[in-house]
Structure formats: structure tokens, C-alpha cells
Backbone as JSON, one array per atom type, in Angstrom:
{
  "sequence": "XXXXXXXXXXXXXXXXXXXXXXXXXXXXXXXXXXXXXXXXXXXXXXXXXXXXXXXXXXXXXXXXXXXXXXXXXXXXXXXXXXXXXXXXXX",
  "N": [[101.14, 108.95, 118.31], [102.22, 105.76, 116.74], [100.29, 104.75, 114.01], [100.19, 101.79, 113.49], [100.51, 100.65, 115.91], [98.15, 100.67, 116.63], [95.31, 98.6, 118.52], [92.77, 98.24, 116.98], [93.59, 98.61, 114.21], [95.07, 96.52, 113.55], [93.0, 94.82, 114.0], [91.01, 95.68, 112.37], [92.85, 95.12, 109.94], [92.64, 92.19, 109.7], [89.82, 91.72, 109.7], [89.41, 92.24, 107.1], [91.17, 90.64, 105.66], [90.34, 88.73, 106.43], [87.64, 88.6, 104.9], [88.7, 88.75, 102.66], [89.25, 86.12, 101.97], [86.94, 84.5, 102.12], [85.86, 85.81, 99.81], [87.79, 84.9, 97.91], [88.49, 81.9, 98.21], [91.14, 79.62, 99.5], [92.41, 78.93, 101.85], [94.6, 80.78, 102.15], [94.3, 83.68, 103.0], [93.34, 83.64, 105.24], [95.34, 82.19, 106.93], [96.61, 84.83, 107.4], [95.01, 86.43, 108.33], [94.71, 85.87, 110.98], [96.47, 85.44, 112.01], [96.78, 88.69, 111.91], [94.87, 89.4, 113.52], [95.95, 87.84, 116.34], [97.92, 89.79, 116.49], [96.58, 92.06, 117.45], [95.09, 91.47, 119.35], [97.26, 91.12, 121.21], [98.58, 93.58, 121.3], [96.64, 94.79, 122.34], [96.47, 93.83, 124.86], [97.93, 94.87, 125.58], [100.82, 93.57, 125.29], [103.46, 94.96, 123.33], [105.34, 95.46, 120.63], [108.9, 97.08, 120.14], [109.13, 98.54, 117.69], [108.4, 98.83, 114.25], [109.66, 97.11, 112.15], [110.2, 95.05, 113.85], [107.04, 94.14, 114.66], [106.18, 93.8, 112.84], [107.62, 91.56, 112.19], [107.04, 89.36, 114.48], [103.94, 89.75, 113.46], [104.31, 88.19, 111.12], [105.11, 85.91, 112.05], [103.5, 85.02, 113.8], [101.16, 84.23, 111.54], [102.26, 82.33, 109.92], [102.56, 80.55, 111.92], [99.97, 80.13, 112.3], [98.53, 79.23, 110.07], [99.92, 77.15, 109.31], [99.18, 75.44, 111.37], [96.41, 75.36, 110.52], [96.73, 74.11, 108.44], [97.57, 71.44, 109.08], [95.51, 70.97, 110.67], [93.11, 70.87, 108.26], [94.33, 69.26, 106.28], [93.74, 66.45, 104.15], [94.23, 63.35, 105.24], [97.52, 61.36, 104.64], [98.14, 59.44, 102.35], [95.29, 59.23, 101.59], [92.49, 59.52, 99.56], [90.17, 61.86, 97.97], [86.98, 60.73, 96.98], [84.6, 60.92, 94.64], [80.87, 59.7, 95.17], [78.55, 59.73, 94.18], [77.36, 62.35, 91.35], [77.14, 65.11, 90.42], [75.04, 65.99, 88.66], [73.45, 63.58, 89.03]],
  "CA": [[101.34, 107.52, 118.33], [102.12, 105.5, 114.87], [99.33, 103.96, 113.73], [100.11, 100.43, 113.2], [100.62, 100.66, 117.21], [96.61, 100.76, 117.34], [94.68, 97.14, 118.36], [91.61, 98.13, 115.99], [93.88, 98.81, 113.16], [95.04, 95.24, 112.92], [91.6, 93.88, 113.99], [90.63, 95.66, 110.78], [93.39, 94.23, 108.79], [92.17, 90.81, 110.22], [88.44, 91.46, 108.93], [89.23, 92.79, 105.15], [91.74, 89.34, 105.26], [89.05, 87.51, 106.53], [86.3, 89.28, 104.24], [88.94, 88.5, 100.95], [89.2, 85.03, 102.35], [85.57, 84.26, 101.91], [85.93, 85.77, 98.27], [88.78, 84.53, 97.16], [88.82, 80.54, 99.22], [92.04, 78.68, 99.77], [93.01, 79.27, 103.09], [96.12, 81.57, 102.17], [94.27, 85.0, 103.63], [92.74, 82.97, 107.05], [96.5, 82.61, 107.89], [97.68, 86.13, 107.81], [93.86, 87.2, 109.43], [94.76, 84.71, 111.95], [97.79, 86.46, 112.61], [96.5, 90.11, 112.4], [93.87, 88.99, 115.22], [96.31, 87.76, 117.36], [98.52, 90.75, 116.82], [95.62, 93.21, 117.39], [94.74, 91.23, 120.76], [98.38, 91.2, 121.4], [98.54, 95.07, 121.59], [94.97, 95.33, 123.21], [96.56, 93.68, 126.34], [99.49, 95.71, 126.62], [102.1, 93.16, 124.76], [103.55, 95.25, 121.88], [106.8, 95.63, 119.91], [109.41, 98.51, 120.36], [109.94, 99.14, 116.71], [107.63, 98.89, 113.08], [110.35, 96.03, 111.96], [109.5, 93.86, 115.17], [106.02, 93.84, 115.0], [106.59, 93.19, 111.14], [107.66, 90.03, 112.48], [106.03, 89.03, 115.1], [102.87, 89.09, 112.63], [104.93, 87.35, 110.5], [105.65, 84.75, 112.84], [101.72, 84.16, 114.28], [100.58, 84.29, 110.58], [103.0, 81.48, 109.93], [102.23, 79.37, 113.02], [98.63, 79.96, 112.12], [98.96, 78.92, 108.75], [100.97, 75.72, 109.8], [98.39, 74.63, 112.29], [95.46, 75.15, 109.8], [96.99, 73.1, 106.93], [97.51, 70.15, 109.61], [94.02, 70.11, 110.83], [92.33, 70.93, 107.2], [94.58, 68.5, 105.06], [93.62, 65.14, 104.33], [95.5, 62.45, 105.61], [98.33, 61.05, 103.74], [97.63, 58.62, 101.04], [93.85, 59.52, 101.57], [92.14, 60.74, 98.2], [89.09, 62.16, 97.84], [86.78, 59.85, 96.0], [83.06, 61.29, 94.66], [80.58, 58.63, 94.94], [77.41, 60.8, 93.32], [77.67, 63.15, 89.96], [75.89, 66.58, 90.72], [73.92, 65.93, 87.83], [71.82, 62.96, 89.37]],
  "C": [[101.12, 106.98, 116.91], [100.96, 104.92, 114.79], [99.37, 102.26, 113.61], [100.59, 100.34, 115.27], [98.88, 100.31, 117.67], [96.27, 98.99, 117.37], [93.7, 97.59, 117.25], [92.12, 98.25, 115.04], [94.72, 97.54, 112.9], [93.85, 94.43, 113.17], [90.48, 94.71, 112.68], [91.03, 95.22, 110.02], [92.61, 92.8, 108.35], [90.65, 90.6, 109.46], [88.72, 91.61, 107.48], [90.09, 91.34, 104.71], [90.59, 88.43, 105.65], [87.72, 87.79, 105.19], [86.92, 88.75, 102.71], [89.29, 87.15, 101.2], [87.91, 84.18, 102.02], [85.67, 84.63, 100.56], [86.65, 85.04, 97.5], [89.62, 83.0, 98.22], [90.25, 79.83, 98.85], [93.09, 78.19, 100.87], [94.65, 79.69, 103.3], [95.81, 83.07, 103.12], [94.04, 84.57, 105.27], [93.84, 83.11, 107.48], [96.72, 83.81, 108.58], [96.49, 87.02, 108.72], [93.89, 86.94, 110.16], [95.88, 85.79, 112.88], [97.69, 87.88, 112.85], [95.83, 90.02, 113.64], [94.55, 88.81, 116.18], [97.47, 88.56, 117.99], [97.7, 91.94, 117.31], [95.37, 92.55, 119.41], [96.18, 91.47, 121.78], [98.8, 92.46, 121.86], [97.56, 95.57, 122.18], [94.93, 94.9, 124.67], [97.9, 94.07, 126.47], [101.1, 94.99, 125.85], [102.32, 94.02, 123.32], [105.26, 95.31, 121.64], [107.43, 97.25, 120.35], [109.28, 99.55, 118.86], [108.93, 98.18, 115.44], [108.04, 97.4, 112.37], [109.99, 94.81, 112.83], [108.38, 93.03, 115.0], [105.53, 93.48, 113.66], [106.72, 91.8, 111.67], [107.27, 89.0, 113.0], [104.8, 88.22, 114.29], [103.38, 88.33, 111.89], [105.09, 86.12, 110.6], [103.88, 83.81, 113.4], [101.42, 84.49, 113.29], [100.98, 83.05, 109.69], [102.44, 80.07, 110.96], [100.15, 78.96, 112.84], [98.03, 78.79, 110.83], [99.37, 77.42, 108.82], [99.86, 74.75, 110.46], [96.92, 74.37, 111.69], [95.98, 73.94, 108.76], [97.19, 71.76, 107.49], [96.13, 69.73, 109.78], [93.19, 70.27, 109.47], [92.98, 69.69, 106.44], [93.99, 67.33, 105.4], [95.07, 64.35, 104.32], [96.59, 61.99, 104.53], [97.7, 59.43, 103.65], [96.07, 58.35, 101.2], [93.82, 60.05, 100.16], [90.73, 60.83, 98.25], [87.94, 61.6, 96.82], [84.72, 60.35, 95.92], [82.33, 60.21, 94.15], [79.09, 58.57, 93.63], [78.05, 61.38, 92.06], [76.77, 64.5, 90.57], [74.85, 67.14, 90.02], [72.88, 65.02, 88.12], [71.08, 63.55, 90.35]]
}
């Protein structure tokens, strides 16, 4: 059996994107860990792809929708700006 067929081998992808997510912040890796997770659960209940290309996409697709739905609830509103009222020196 290929390997990218396994659930723990995208719920590892999912942690090392989550793990360089935390190093490296801007919520570009959360997407695609977002998306390995729900491809890893995805194959851990039986839904999987026929074919390496597929399931290429698939993640592709919930790494995308993940991605999409974070940047709505994280952004600030439109014509909101972020205004600091303190200095971090007082």
C-alpha cells in the first residue's frame, strides 16, 4: 500500500505544518495543516481517493477552503485600521 494512502502520514504532515506555523507566523502553513488534518481524517474513516493526482487535489481543495475561511474570520473588517493607543516603551 502507497504511502501517502496512510491517515498518520498526513496527520504528520499536518503537525510539522502546524509546528512551522508557530515558527514561521502568518497563517500561510495553518491552511495547508488544516487541510492535511482533514485529509488524514478523511482516509481514517474510509473516504479516500483512487489515484496520487486526486488526493493531490482534494488536499488542495480543503487547504484552500481552509485558508479562505481563516482569512474571513482573522481579517479585520474593512476600512478598520489598527490604531496603538500605548508605546511598549511606557
Amino acid at each position: 500500500m502507497p504511502l501517502w494512502t496512510e491517515w498518520w502520514v498526513w496527520m504528520s504532515g499536518a503537525l510539522i505544518l502546524a509546528t512551522l506555523e508557530v515558527l514561521i507566523p502568518g497563517y500561510i502553513f495553518l491552511g495547508f495543516a488544516i487541510g492535511a488534518a482533514m485529509m488524514g481524517l478523511l482516509i481514517l474513516f474510509g473516504i479516500s481517493a483512487s489515484g496520487f493526482a486526486l488526493t493531490l487535489v482534494i488536499f488542495s481543495v480543503l487547504s484552500l477552503i481552509s485558508y479562505l475561511v481563516m482569512r474571513k474570520y482573522f481579517a479585520l473588517k474593512t476600512g478598520q485600521v489598527k490604531i496603538w493607543e500605548t508605546d511598549v516603551n511606557d
